[in-house]
C-alpha positions in Angstrom: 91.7 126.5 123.0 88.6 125.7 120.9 86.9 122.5 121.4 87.7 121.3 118.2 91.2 121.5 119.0 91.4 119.9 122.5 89.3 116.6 120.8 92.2 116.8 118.5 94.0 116.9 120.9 92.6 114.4 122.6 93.0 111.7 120.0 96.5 112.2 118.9 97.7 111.4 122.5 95.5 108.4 122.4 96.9 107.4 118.9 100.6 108.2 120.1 100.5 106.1 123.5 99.4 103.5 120.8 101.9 103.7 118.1 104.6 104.3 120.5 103.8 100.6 122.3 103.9 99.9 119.2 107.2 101.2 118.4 108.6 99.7 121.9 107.8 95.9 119.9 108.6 96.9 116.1 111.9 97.8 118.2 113.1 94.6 119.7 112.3 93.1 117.1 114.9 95.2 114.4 117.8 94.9 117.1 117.7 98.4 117.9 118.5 99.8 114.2 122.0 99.8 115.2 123.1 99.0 111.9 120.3 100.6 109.7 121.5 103.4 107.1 118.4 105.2 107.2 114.9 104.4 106.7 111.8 104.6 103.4 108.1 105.2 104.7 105.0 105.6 102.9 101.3 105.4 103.9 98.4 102.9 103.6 96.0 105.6 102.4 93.5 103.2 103.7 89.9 104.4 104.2 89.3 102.5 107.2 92.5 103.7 109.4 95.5 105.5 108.1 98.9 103.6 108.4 102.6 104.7 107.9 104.4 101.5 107.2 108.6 101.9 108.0 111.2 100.2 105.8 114.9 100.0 107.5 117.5 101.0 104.6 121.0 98.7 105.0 123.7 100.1 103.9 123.6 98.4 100.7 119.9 99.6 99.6 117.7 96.8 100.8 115.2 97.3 103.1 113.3 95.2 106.2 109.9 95.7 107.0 110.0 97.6 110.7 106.1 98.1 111.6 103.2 100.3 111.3 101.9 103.1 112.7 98.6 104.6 112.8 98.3 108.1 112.0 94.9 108.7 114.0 92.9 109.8 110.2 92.2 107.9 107.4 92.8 107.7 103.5 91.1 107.7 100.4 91.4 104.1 99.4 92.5 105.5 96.0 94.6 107.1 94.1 95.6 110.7 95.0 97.0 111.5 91.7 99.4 113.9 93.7 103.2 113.6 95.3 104.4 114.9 98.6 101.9 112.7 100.5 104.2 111.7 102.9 107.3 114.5 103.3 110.3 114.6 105.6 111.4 117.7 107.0 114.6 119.7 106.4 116.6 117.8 109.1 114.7 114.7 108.5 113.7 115.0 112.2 109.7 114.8 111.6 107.7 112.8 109.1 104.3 114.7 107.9 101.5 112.6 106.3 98.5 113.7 105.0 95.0 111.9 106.0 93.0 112.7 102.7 90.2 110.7 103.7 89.3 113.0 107.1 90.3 116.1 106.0 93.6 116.0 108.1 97.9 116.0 108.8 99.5 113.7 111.1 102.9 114.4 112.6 105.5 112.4 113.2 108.8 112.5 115.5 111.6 110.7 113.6 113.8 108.3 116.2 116.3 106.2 114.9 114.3 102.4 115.7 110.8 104.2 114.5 108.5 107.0 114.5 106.4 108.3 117.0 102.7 110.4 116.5 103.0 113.6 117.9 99.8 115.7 116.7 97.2 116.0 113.8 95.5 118.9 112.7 92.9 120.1 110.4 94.3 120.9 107.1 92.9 123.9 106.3 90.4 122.5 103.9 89.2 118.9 101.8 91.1 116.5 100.4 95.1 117.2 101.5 97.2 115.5 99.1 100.7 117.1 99.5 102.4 119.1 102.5 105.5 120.9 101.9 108.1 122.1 104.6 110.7 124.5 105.0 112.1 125.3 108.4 109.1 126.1 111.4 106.9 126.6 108.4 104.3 124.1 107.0 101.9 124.6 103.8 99.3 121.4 102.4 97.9 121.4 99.4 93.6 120.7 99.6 92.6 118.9 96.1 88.9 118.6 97.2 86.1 121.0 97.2 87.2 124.6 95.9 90.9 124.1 96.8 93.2 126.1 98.5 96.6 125.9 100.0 96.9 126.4 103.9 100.1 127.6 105.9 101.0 125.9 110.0 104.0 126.5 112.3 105.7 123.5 113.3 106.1 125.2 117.3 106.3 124.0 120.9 106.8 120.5 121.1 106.8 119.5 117.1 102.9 120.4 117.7 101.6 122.5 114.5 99.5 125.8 114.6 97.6 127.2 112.3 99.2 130.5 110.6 96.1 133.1 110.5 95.5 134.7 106.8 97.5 132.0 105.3 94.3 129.9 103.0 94.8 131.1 99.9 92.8 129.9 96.9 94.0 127.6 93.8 94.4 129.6 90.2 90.3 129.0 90.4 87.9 127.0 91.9 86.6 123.7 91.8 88.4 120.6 89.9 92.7 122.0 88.8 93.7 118.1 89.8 95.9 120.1 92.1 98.9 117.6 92.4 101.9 118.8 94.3 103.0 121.6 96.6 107.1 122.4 97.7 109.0 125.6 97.9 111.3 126.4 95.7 115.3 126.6 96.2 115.1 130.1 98.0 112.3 129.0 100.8 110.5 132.4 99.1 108.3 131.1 96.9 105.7 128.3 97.4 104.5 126.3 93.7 101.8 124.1 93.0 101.1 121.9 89.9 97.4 121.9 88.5 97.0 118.8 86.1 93.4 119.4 84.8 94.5 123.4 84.1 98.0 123.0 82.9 98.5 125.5 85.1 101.4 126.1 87.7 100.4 128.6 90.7 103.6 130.5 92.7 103.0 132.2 96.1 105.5 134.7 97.3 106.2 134.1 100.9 107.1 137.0 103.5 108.0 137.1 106.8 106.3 134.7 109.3 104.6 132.3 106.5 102.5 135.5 105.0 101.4 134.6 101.6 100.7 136.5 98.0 99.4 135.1 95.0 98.6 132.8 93.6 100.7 134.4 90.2 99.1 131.9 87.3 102.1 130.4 84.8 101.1 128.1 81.8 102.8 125.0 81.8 105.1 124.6 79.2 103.8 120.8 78.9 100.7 119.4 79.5 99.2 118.1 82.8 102.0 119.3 84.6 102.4 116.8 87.6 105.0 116.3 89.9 107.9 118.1 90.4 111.1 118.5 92.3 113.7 121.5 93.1 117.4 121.3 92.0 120.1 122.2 94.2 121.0 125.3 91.9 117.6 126.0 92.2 115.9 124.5 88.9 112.2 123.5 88.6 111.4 120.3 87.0 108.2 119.2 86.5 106.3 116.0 84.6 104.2 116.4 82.2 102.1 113.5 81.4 100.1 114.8 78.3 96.8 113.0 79.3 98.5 109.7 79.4 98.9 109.8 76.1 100.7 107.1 74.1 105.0 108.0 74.4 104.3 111.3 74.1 105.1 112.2 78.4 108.1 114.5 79.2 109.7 116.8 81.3 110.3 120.8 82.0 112.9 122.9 83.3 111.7 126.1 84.7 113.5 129.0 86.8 111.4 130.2 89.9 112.1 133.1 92.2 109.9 135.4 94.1 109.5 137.5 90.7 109.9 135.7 88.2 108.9 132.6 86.1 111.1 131.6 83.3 111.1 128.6 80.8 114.5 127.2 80.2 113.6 123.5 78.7 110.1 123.6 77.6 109.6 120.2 76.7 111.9 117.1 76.6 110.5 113.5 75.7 110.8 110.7 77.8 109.6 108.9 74.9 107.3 106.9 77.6 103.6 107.1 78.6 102.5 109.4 81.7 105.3 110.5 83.3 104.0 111.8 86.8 106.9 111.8 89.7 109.9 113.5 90.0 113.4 113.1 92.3 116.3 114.9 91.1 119.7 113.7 93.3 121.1 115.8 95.8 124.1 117.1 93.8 121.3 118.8 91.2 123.0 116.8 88.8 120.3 114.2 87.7 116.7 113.9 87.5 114.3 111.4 87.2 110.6 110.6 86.8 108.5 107.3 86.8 106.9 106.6 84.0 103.6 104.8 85.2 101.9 103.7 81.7 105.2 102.0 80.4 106.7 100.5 83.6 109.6 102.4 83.3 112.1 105.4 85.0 113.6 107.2 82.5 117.2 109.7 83.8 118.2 113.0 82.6 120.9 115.4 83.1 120.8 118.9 84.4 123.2 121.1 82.6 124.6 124.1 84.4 121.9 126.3 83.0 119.4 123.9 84.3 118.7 122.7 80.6 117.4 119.1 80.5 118.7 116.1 78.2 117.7 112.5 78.4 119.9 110.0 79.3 118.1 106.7 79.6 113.9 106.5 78.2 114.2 103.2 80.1 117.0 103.6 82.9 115.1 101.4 85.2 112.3 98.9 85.0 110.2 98.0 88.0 108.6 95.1 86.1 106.4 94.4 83.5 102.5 95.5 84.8 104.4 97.3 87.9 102.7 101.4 87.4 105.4 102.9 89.0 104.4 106.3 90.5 105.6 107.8 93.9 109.4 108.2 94.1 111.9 108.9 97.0 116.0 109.6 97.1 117.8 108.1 100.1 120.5 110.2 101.8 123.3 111.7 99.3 121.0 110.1 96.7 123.0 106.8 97.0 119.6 105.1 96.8 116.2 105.7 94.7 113.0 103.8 95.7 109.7 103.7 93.5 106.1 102.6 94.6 104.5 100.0 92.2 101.5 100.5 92.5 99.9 97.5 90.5 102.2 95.1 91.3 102.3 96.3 95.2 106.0 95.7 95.6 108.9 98.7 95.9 111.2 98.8 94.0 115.4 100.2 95.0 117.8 101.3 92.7 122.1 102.2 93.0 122.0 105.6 91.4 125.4 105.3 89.5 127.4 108.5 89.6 127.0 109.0 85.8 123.1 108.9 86.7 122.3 105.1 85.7 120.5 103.0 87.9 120.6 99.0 88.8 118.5 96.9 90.6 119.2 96.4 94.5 115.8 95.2 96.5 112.5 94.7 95.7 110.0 94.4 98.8 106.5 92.5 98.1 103.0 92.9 99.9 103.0 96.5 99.8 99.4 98.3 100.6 97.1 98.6 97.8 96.2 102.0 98.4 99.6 103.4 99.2 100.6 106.6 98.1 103.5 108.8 99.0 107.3 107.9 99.8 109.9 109.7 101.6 113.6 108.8 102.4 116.5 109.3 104.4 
């Protein structure tokens, strides 16, 4: 074992004993989560100490405050301009949050009163902004320096290991905006936005985590964002055209190992800078935050994985709110949205004919956060 491993080591145990005292108070004090649905968490992004802050989900959508925990790295203090910052696994059974601020991934053992820290590691490279998960496999997305992608093995323990020959490079180097990495429906094919390119990179993925690629697509739209995979498999990604006035939108694409097909190649949200993405479970719906207008606006996925807007404005945060990072509860009963000028959260009922109403709103968020996952 090297010796920057063991120090890593060495300081995730120390942060662990911590946040799991921690998690012995934050779980008196929520009567043992008993009667808790599931659970929202995002991170501080904080420059001076990385934070996951824990939201218990009720039944009904609303959510408590349930504690902190460190994650042993530290944020930007900023923006990350990315989603996928904070990512559950498969089986919702470990949290992984990236540290962008010290080059670094925490890793987090779900429980049902909290979360406990379990091990960090390296990320492969500068600047991690997104981490995407599919089984024992782990890939993060490096924005910073030249960029790259780099591929881990969740293994003995929930401990992560480094895959060997699995950095591969961005569609060049230096500044894409690299904003979001997730496999696609299959588990064979890795994608990544590029907002400053309007590029999107796939990575065919073999046996054991070993990558090809990248292959280089044009986005249909421009500064292609965030994105999220159907459950019949279709791509869609934001497209927030600079920020420009009303003029953001969405894309449907089809992605397998060998092939990259257009099948809506731009459809208005009427809004301004459209950046996240959550489509519901059933691959019925999709959705994207709207961060210049304050708004969420809905669409429907057609069986050919066609899109058409519902709703410009199916849900409103508030006026001055910047919605940006999104997150589906289980079944996609619930969707929750990061405001990240007002520093409140935002829950909606997602209505099964894809509408959305108002259910909780929780103040005093942290400035900085970015990322939100759900269960």
């Amino acid at each position: 074992m090297t010796t920057r491993r063991m120090v890593q080591r060495f300081v995730a145990g120390a942060v662990g004993m911590a946040a799991l005292a921690l998690l012995l108070v934050v779980g008196a004090g929520s009567a043992a989560a008993d009667g808790n649905a599931g659970a929202v968490y995002t991170q501080s992004n904080a420059a001076s100490g990385n934070v996951v802050y824990v939201y218990n989900r009720a039944a009904d959508g609303t959510l408590t405050p349930a504690g902190m925990v460190a994650t042993g790295g530290m944020g930007t203090g900023a923006s990350l301009g990315s989603q996928g910052a904070v990512t559950l696994s498969e089986d919702k059974r470990l949290l992984f949050v990236v540290n962008a601020g010290s080059n670094d991934v925490s890793v987090f053992r779900v429980r049902p009163n909290g979360i406990t820290l379990v091990d960090r590691m390296y990320s492969g490279g500068m600047m991690p902004v997104s981490v995407a998960s599919r089984g024992s496999l782990l890939f993060v997305l490096n924005a910073g320096g030249d960029g790259n992608i780099s591929g881990f093995r969740v293994g003995w323990n929930d401990h992560i290991l480094p895959l060997d020959n699995s950095t591969r490079p961005l569609s060049q180097k230096g500044n894409t905006g690299a904003a979001q990495i997730a496999f696609n429906r299959e588990g064979d094919t890795l994608i990544v936005t590029e907002k400053a390119t309007n590029k999107i990179d796939t990575y065919p993925v073999a046996g054991w985590g070993v990558l090809s690629g990248p292959m280089v697509h044009p986005s249909a739209g421009t500064t292609p964002f965030g994105f999220d995979v159907g459950k019949r498999g279709a791509l869609i990604v934001s497209d927030a055209f600079g920020g420009a006035a009303n003029a953001s939108a969405l894309s449907a694409y089809r992605v397998t190992r060998d092939s990259f097909d257009v099948v809506t190649a731009v459809a208005p949200t009427t809004q301004t800078a459209a950046c996240w993405v959550a489509v519901t479970g059933d691959g019925k719906y999709a959705f994207t935050t709207n961060a210049g207008s304050d708004s969420i606006s809905s669409y429907a996925i057609g069986n050919d994985d066609s899109l058409t807007l519902l709703a410009a404005r199916a849900g409103e945060p508030g006026p001055g709110s910047h919605p940006t990072d999104m997150a589906l509860s289980n079944n996609s009963q619930y969707l929750y949205v990061l405001n990240a000028f007002t520093h409140t959260m935002s829950g909606f009922s997602v209505g099964a004919d894809g509408s959305l109403t108002p259910v909780t709103q929780m103040p005093n968020m942290p400035e900085a956060s970015v990322g939100l996952a759900a269960r």
